[in-house]
N, C-alpha and C positions, 0 to 999 in steps of 0.2 A: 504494500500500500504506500501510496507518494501522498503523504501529508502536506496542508498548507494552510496558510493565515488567511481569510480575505478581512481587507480593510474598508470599510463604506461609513461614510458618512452619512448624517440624519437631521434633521431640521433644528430638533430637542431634542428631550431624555426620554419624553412620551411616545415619541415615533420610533426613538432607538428601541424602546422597550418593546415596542408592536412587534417588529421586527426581529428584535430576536427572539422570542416567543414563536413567531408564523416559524424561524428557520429549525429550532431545536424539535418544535414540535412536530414539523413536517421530516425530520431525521435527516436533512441538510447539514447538518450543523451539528458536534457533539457539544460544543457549550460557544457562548458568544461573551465578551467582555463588553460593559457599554461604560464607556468615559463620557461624565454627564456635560463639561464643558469645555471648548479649545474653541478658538479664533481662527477664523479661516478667511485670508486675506488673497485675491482671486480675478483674473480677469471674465467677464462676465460680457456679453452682448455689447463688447467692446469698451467696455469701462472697467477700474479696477474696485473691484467691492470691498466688503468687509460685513462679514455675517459671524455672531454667534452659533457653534454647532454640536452634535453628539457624536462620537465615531462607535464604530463599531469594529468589533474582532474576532470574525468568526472561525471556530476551529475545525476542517473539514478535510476530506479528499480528494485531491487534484480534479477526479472523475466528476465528483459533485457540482464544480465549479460553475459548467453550463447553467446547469437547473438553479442555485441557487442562486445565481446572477438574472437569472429569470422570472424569478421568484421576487427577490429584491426588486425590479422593475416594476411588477403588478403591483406591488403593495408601496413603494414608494409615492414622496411626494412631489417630490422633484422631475424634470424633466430629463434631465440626466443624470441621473445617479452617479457619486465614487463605486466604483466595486471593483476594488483588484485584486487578484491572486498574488501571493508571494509564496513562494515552495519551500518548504522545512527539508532542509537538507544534515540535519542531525536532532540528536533531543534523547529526552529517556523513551525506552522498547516498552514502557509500559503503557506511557501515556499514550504512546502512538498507537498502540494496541488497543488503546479505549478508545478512543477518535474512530478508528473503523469499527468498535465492537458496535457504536452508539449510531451508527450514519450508516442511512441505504446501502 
């Protein structure tokens, strides 16, 4: 199994929370981290913004990454979502073992 992080960002903590609930529940995801606030400073529709946000950290398998990218799009609020993979390229055999015991 190729373990990996995906990182998404969220509007607030209430939409992070939506959302990792819809991905752990749907077994997307063995657990999701939600960091309730960062500054996210950003070109935007041609200007540079600056928005309060929630990120997200989901723990999952390479394979999963389609569907819950997928997934994260339906139930987002945004027009274009963050959602990107980073691949675990070491860690403990156990944890990683739980990540696929718990995910489709």
């Amino acid at each position: 199994m190729k373990g990996c992080f995906v990182y998404i960002t969220a509007s607030d903590r209430d939409e992070a929370r939506r959302l990792a609930y819809a991905l752990v529940e749907s077994r997307l995801a063995a657990c999701v981290n939600v960091f309730d606030r960062m500054t996210s400073v950003y070109r935007w529709e041609g200007a540079v913004q600056e928005s309060d946000e929630a990120v997200l950290i989901a723990k999952t398998r390479e394979e999963l990454v389609p569907a819950l990218t997928e997934k994260i799009q339906e139930l987002h609020s945004y027009d274009c979502p963050c959602v990107v993979a980073l691949p675990l390229t070491g860690g403990s055999d156990e944890f990683l073992a739980w990540i696929a015991a718990e995910t489709e």
